[in-house]
C-alpha positions in Angstrom: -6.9 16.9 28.9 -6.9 16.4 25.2 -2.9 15.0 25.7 -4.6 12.2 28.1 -7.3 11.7 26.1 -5.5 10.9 22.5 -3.0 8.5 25.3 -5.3 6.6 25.7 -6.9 5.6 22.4 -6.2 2.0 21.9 -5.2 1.5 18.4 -7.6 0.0 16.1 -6.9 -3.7 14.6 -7.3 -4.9 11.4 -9.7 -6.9 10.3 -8.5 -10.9 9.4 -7.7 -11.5 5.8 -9.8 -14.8 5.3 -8.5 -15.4 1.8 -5.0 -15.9 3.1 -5.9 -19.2 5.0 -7.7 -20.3 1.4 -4.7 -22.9 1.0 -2.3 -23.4 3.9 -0.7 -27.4 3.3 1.4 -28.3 1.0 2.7 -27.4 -2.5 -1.0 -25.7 -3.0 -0.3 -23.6 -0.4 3.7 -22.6 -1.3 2.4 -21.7 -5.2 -0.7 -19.5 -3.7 1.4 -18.0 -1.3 4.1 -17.3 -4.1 1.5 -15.5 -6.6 0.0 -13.7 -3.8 3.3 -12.1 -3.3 3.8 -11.8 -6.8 0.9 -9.9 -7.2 1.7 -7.6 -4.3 5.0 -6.8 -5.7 3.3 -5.9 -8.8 0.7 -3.9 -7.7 3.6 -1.9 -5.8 5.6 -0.9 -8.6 2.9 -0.2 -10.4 1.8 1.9 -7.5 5.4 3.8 -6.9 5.4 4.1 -11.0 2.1 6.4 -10.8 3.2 8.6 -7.9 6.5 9.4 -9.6 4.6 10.5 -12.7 2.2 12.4 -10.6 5.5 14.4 -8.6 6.9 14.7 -12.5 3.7 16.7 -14.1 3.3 18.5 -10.8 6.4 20.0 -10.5 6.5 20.4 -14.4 3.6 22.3 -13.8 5.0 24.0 -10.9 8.1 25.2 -13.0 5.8 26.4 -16.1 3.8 29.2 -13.4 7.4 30.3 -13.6 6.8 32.1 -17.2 2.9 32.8 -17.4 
């Protein structure tokens, strides 16, 4: 029953990104469509950067229960 059920949930679509179509001709569009990326790039390692800190502290904790 529930095996048939969850087959046939039809997955859910995103919504549009309007602000991608802001610029689309042109050199206007090539220099948005460069800093967008630029921006997601950023926002990734920035991203990646805070989870490995998290994983360091936690297993830093992790090893300190050790001697308590």
């Amino acid at each position: 029953m529930t095996k048939q059920f969850y087959n046939n949930i039809t997955p859910i679509q995103p919504a549009p990104v309007i602000e991608r179509f802001a610029f689309t001709t042109g050199q206007a569009g090539r220099n948005y469509e460069r800093e967008r990326v630029k921006s997601l790039r950023d926002f990734d390692l920035e991203f990646h950067t805070f989870n490995n800190l998290k994983r360091y502290f936690y297993s830093a904790f992790l090893i300190a229960q050790n001697y308590v």
